[in-house]
Each structure stands twice: as C-alpha cells, then as structure tokens.
C-alpha positions in Angstrom: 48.8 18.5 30.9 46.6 15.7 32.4 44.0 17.9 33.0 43.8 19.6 29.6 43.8 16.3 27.5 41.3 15.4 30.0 39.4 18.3 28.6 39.9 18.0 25.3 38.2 14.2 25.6 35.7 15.3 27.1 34.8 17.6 24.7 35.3 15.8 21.8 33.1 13.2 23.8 30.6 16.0 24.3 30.7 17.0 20.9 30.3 13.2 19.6 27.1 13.1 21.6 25.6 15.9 20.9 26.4 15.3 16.7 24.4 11.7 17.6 21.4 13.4 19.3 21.5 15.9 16.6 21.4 13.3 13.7 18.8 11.1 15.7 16.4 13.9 15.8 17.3 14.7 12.4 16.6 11.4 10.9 13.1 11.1 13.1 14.8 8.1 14.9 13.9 9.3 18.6 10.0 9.3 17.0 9.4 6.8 14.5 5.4 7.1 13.3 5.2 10.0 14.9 4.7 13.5 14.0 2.6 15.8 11.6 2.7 13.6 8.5 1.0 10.6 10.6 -1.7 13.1 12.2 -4.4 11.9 9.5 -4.4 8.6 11.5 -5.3 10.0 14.7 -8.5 12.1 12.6 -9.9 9.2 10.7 -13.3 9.8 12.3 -13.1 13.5 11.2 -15.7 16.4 12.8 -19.8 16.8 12.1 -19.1 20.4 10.8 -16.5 18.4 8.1 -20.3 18.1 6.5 -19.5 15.8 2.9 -15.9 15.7 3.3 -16.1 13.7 7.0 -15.5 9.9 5.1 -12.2 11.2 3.4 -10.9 11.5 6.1 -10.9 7.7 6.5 -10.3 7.5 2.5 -6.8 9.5 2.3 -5.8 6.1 4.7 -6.2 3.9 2.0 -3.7 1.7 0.8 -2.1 2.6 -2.3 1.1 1.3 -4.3 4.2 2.2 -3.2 1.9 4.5 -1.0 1.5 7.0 -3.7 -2.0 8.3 -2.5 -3.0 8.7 -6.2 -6.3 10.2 -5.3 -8.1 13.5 -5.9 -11.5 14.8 -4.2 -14.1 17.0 -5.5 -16.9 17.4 -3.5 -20.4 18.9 -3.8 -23.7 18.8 -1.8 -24.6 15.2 -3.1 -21.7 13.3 -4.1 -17.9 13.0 -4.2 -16.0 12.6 -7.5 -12.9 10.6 -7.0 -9.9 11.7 -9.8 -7.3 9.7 -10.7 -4.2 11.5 -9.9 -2.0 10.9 -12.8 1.4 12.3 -11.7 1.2 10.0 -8.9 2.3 6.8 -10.6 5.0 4.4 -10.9 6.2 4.4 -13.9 8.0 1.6 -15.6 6.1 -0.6 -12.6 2.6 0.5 -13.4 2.6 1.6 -17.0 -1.0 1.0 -17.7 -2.0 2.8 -14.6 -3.7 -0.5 -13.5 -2.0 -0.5 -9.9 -3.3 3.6 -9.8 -6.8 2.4 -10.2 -6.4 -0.6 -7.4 -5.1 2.2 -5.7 -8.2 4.4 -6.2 -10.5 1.5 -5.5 -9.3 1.2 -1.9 -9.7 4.6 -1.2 -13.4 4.3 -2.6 -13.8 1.3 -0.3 -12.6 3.4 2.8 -15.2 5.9 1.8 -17.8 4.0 1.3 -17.0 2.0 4.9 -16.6 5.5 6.1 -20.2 6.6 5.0 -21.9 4.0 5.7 -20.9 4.5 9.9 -22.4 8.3 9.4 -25.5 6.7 8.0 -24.7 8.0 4.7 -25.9 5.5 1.8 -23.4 5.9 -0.8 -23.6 4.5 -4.5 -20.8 4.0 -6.5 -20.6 4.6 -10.3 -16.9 4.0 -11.7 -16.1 5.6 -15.3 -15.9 2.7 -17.9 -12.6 2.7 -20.4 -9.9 0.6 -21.0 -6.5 1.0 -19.1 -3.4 2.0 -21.6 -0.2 4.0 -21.6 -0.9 7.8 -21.5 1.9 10.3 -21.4 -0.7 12.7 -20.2 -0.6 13.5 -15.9 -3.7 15.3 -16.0 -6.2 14.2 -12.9 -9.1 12.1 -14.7 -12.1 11.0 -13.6 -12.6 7.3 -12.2 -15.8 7.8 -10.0 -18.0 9.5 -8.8 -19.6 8.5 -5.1 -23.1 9.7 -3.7 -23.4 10.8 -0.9 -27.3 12.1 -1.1 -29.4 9.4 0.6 -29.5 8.7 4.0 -29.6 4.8 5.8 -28.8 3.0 8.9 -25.7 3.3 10.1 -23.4 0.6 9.6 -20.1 0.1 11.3 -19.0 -3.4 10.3 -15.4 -2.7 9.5 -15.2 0.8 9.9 -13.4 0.6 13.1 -10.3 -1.3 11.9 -9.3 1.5 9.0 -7.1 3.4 11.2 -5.8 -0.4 12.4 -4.8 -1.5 9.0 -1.4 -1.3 7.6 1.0 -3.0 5.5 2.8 -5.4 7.9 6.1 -5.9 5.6 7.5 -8.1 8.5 7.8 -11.7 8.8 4.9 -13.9 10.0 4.0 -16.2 12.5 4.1 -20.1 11.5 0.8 -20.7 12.2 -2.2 -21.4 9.9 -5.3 -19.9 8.8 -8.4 -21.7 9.7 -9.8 -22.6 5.9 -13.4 -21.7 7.1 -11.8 -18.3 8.0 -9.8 -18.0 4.5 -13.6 -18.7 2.8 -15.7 -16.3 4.5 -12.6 -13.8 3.8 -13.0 -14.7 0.4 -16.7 -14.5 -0.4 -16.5 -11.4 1.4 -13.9 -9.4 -1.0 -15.3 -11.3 -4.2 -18.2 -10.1 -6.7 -19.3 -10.4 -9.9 -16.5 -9.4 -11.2 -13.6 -10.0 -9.0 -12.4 -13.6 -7.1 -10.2 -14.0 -4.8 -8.2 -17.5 -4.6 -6.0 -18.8 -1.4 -3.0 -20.9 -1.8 -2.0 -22.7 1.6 -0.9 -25.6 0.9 3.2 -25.9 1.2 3.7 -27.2 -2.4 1.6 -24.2 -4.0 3.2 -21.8 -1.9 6.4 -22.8 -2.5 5.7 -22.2 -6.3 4.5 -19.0 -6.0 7.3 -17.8 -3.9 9.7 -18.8 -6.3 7.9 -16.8 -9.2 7.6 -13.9 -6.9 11.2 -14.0 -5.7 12.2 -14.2 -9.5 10.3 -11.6 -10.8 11.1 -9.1 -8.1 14.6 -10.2 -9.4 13.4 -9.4 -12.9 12.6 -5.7 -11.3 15.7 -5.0 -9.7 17.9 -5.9 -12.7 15.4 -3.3 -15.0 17.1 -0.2 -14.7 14.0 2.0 -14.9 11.7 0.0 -12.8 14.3 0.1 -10.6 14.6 4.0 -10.8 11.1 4.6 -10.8 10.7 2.5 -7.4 13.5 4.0 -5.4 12.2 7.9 -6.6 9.4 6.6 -3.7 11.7 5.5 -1.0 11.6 8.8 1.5 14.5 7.7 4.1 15.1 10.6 6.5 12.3 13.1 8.7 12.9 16.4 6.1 12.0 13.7 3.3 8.7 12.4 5.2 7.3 15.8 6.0 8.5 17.1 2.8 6.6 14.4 0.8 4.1 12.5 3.4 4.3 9.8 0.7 6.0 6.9 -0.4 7.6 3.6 1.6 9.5 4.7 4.6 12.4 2.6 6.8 9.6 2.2 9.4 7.2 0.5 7.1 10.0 -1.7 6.4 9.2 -4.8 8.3 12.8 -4.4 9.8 13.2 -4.9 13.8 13.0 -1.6 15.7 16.8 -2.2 16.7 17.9 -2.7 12.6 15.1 -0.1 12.2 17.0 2.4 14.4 20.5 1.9 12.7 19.0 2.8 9.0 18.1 5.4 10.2 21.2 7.0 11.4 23.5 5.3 9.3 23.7 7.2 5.8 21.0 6.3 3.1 20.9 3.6 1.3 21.5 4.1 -3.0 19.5 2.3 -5.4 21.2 -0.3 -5.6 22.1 -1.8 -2.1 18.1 -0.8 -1.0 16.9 -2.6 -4.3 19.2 -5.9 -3.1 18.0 -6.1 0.3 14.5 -5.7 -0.8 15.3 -9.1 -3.0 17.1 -10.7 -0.2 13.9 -9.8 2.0 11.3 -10.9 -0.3 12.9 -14.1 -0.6 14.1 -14.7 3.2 10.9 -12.8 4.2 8.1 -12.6 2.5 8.2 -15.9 0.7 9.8 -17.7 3.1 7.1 -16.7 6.1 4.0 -16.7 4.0 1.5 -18.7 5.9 -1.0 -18.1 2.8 -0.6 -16.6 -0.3 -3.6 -14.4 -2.4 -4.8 -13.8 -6.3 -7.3 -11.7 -6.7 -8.5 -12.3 -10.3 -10.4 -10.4 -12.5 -11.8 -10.8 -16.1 -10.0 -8.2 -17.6 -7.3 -6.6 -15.9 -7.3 -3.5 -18.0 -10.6 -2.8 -17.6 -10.7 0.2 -16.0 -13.8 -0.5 -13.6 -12.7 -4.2 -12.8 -9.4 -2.8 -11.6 -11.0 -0.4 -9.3 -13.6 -3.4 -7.9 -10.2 -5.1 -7.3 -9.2 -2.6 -5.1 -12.2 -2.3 -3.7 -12.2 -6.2 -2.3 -8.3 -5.5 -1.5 -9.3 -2.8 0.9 -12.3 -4.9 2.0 -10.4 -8.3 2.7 -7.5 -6.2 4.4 -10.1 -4.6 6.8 -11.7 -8.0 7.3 -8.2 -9.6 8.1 -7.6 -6.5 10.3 -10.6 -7.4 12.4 -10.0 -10.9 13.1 -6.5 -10.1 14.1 -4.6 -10.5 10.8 -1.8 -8.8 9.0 -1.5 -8.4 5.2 1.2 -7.5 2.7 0.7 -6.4 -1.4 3.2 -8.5 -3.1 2.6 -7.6 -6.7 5.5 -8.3 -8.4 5.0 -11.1 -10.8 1.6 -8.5 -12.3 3.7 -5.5 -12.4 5.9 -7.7 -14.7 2.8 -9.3 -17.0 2.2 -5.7 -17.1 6.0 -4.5 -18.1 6.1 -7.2 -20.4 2.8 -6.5 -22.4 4.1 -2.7 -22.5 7.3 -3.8 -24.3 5.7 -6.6 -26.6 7.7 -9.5 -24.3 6.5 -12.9 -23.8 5.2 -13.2 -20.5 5.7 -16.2 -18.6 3.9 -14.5 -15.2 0.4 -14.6 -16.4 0.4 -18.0 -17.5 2.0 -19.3 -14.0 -0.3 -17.1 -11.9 -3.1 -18.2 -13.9 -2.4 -22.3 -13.1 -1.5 -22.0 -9.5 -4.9 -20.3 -9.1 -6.9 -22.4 -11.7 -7.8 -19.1 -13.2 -9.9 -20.3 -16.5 -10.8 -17.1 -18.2 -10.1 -15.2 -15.5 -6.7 -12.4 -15.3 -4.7 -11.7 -12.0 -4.3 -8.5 -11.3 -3.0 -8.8 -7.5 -0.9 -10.9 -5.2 -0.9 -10.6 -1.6 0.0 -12.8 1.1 -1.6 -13.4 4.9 -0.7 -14.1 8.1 0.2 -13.6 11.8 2.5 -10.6 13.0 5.5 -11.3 14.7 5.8 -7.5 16.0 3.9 -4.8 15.5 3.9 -2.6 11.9 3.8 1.6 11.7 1.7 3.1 9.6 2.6 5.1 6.7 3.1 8.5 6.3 0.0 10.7 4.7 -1.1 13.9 2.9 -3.6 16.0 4.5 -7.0 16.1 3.6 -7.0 19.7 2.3 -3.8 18.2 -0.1 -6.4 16.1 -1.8 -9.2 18.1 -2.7 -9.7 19.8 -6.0 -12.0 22.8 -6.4 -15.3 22.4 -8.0 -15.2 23.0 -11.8 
C-alpha cells in the first residue's frame, strides 16, 4: 500500500512538473527576448546585396507608441517613401494620429542615421497637411527619403540603435550633469522643435503629479482604456503571432516579478490598467531624475509632428551613447489630444505649457531620463519583408 501511494505521489509530482515546464515554455518564460520576433535586433546592420532596403533594417527598430510599428516602406532605385500605416493606431489615445507620425518620425531618424553609416546622403521631404480624425485606415504618405547621392560616411550614433530601448524600470538617484542635459538638448532641437528639461525637485514634482493624474484620467476612460490593453501581447503564441505591442518583459518589472507574470494567468483590463497607475506613480514619477517636453509650434501639423519624432529618436540615441536610459511618458498629450477630440476643456496643455515656459510654443511629448537600475529587453518586431509595400 506504501509503495503504491508512493507512486501515485510521485506521479502526480511528475505530472506537476512537467505541466510547469510545459506552461514555462509556453509562456516564453525559459527565454525572455529571445526568439524569432527579436531576430530584427540581431540584423540591424543588414547585408550589401540588401542594396536600398539595407537602412530599414535599423528603421523597423524604431520606437513607436505602444510599439505599434506604424510604418510602411516603398522603395525604388533613388529613394524610400515612408507610409503612414493607418490601421496601426491607438485609437481613443491617438485620435488625431499625432502619436503615429512621432512614431514615423523615429523610424525616419533611424534611417537616416542608418544611411548616413553606408555613406548614403539622404534628404528628407515630409508631406505637409494638418493632423485630424479620419475614419479611413488606408496607408498614406508622410515622406519620402532619398537615397540617391552618395557622402562620407558617418557613424555618430549609428551604433547605439540596436542598444536603445524603452527602459520602463526605475532609475538611479543620481543626476544629470546640466552641461550634459544642454548638449542633449541642442542636439534633438531645430527650427521647429525644442526640447525643455525639468530637474529641479519642485518642477518635477509638479509634473509627476499631472502625469500620475492624467494616466488616472486614461484608465478611468473606458475606450482609451480598451484601445491600450488591445496592444498588451502577454504570452509567446501572442508575441510571435503579432511581433507588436508592449510585452511583460518590457515592463520595467524585476526578472523574478517578471517570471511569475508570466506563468501566472493574464492579467484583464482592468487589474493591468491599475498596476500600470500604481507604477507610473511609484515608478516613473517617483524615480524620475529629469523630466522632458519636447515642444513644437503646432502639434497638429503634420510635418512638425514627424520632426518631433525625429529629435525623440535622436536624443534617445544620444542618451543611449552616453550611458542613459529613456522612457515615453505621454500621458498628459494623449489627454490634450482626447480632450480637443471631444470638445473638453483641457487643463493639460495649459500646465505642460507653464512648467516648460512654452510661449507660443505646443507640447506634443513627455519623456523622462535617467540611470538604469537593471538592464531593459527590447521589444518584439515585424520583419522587414512585413513592412514593405510594392511599388505602385
């Protein structure tokens, strides 16, 4: 009798282990970053016989929101045009498509960085128009890129694209040299685009609190809310189905706290949209060593927002460089933006505005800078051949 319960344990033991091994490799616990949908990170550099494709390779690691990848290639002998990929947006949060066009304006940045190492000369010529709602998904044209002169190659920041990533984790208390946060700053700012610093503790401290109450202001909206979690990809079938969106790895989250999410069952909207409050305000506000605006003079215009993203991807290479992690915390825009689409009075803008002595000048994108405290994954990511449209 002894001996069969002894058995039966040690099946059932058997059987315990093997449905934990199963779920681990099921949930890509026993691998996390690693796998097919991260392989674009390891072919940044791409081939010679890739010809005028080669600098999407480092494009397509761009940072985008909520990692959408809202980008579309067509390339010819001379130039690439970059499409805005309509379907890949956020909804409720990005209703004027503004975020999509920072978005593309990284990617643009990569390329360019990207060309310019081949000893490629590129030129950039965004599409002018205004950003409004459009019911339409259609790609559309924001720029086209050429890629038809030739000049010395330049590699100044080119080597820390497959290096940057959104570090989602807390920071370091230690500050930023303010010689350092300058140079950072004329580097990402143009004619028109700024970029403004807030290190001091009482500015800081104010900004956290309006970006801990308007990510509030998001959770409690039922369809910003909806339209953010439909990019949340939890498990290993999710990643390589989509190669998309914000993963538990890119969470910030120890590796230990890291592990458990991902064999525990998935979060629902709700309990993943509370800890992401709780975070931001125990997190990201709380650990902030600086704080970011880049300003524009009109947010909506559709140019300026892709110049934005431009000297986002720019700064976060530069940061990247000199050792430096980053994180996108846009929530108090997405709500100017959400408010201006339902006719609200706004009460973002105008606060944005005075902590960065804005004048005439719009905000269009928060961020905030610092030391890592551990090291962040990257983000999953569609293959090149996802991303490139036939020539019309």
């Amino acid at each position: 009798m002894t001996s069969r319960k002894s058995l039966i344990a040690a099946g059932a033991s058997a059987a315990a282990v093997a449905a934990l091994g199963y779920r681990l490799w099921d949930r890509g616990a026993l691998a996390l970053g690693e796998g097919p949908p991260y392989d674009p990170w390891d072919e940044w550099r791409g081939r010679e016989d890739d010809g005028r494709r080669r600098p999407l390779r480092a494009a397509v690691l761009a940072a985008s929101p909520h990692n959408t990848q809202p980008w579309l290639f067509e390339v010819s002998d001379g130039s690439v045009a970059v499409y805005a990929d309509r379907a890949r947006h956020l909804g409720a949060f990005d209703p004027f498509r503004r975020e999509l066009h920072l978005g593309l304006g990284c990617a643009i940045e990569n390329l360019v960085r990207a060309a310019r190492a081949f000893g490629i000369a590129p030129a950039v010529e965004p599409v002018s128009g205004r950003l409004e709602p459009s019911p339409g998904a259609e790609p559309v044209l924001a720029a086209r890129v050429s890629l038809d002169r030739s000049g010395p190659a330049d590699g100044a920041l080119f080597a820390a694209i497959p290096r940057r990533r959104t570090d989602r984790g807390p920071y370091r208390e230690a500050p930023i040299p303010p010689d350092q946060l300058r140079a950072l700053g004329d580097l990402a700012s143009g004619p028109d685009v700024r970029v403004v610093f807030l290190s001091d503790d009482g500015a800081r401290h104010e900004l956290g609190t309006v970006l801990v109450d308007a990510t509030r202001r998001i959770v409690e909206d039922a369809e910003m809310s909806r339209d953010s979690y439909r990019w949340v990809r939890m498990g290993r079938r999710e990643i390589q189905g989509h190669r998309d969106g914000i993963t538990i790895e890119t969470s910030g989250s120890s590796r230990l706290v890291t592990l458990a999410a991902k064999v525990l069952p998935d979060l629902d909207e709700a309990t993943t949209h509370r800890s992401w409050l709780a975070t931001t305000r125990d997190v990201h506000a709380a650990t902030a060593a600086v704080f970011g605006i880049v300003l524009v003079r009109d947010r909506l215009d559709m140019a300026q927002a892709i110049a934005a993203g431009r000297a986002w991807q720019r700064l976060h290479l530069a940061a990247t460089a000199q050792g430096l992690v980053a994180q996108p915390l846009n929530q108090p825009v997405e709500m100017i933006d959400r408010n201006q689409a339902l006719a609200r009075n706004d009460a973002y803008g105008p606060a944005l505005a005075r902590l960065a002595d804005a004048g005439d000048w719009e905000p269009t994108f928060v961020f905030r800078l610092g030391y890592p405290t551990r090291e962040a994954l990257h983000s999953p990511r569609r293959v090149l051949e996802d991303v490139i449209r036939a020539v019309s």
